[in-house]
C-alpha positions as CSV (number, residue, x, y, z in Angstrom):
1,X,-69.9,120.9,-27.8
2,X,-71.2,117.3,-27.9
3,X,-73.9,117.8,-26.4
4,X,-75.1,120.5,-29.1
5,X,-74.1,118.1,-31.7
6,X,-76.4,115.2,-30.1
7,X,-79.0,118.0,-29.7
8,X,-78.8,119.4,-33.3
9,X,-78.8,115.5,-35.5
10,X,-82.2,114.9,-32.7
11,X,-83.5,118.4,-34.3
12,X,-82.5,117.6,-37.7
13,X,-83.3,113.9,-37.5
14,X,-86.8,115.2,-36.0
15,X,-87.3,117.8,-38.8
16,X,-86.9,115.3,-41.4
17,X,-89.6,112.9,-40.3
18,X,-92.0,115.6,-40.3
19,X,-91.3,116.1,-43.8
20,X,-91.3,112.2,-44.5
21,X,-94.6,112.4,-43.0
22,X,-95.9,115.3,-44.7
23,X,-94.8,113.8,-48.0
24,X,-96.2,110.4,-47.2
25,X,-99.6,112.4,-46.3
26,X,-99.0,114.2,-50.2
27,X,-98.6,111.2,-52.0
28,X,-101.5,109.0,-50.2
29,X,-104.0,111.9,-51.1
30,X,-105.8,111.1,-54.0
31,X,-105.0,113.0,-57.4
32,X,-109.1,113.1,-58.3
33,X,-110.6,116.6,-57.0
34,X,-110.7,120.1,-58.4
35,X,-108.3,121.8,-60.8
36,X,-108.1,124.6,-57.2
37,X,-106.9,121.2,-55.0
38,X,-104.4,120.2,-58.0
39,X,-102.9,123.5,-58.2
40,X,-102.6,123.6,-53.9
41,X,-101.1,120.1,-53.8
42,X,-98.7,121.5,-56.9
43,X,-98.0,124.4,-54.4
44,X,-97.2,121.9,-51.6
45,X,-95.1,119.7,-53.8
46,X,-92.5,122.4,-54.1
47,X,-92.5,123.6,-51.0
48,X,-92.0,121.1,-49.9
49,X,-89.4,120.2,-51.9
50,X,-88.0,123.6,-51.2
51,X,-87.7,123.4,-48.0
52,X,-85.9,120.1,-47.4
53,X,-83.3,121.9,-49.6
54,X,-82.8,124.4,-47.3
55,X,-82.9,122.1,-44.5
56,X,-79.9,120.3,-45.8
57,X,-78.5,123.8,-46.8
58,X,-78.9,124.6,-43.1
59,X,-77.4,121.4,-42.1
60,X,-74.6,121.7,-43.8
61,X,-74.0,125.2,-42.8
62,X,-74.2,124.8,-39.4
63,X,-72.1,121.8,-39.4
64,X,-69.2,124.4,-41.4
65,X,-69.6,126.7,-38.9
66,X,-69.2,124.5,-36.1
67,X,-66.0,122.8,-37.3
68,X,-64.9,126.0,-38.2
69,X,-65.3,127.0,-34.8
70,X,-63.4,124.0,-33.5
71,X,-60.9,124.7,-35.2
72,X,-60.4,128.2,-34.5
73,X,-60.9,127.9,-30.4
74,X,-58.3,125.6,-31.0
75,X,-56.0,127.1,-32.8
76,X,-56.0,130.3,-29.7
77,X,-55.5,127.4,-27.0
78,X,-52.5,126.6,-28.6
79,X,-51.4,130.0,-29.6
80,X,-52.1,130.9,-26.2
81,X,-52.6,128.3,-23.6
82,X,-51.7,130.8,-20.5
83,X,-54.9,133.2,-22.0
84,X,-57.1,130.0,-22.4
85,X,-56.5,128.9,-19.0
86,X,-57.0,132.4,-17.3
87,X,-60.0,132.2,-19.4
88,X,-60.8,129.3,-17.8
89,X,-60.2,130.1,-13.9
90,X,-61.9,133.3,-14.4
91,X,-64.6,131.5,-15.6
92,X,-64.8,129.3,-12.8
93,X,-63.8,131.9,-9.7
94,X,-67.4,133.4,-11.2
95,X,-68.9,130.0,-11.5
96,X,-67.6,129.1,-7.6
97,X,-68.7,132.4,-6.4
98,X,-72.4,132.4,-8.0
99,X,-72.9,128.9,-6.7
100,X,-71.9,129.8,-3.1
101,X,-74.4,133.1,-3.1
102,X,-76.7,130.4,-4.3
103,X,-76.3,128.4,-1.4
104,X,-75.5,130.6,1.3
């Protein structure tokens, strides 16, 4: 589960410079050119204010989700610990017997 988390804030933290960027490319271009190029930079000004609210929307939803997941898995371990840890040894009689076909 950490290792999603790491992966997510690198995709989020990633996402979010591309935007900087684009919005640093926005403001550096000039506002002298044709009423057409006005109205496409307008068009690009909310969209791309648009979509950094749904990014943190998205953010923020996954991040619910997540923790609401957490929460849940362990809420069943300690409802049933005997379940989770058949669960578990299934999981890794399977794991065992894929990697010894793999090998063999």
């Amino acid at each position: 589960m950490a290792d999603f988390d790491a992966q997510k804030k690198d995709l989020m933290r990633e996402v979010r410079s591309v935007l900087d960027e684009v919005e640093d490319l926005y403001e550096k271009a000039g506002d002298n050119g044709s009423d057409q190029t006005k109205a496409l930079k307008d068009q690009l000004r909310k969209k791309l204010g648009n979509t950094k609210s749904r990014l943190s929307e998205l953010e923020s939803t996954i991040a619910d989700k997540a923790r609401a997941t957490a929460e849940r898995t362990d809420e069943l371990v300690r409802e049933q610990p005997y379940y989770a840890m058949g669960i578990a040894a299934a999981a890794g009689f399977i794991a065992g017997i894929l990697l010894g076909r793999c090998r063999g």
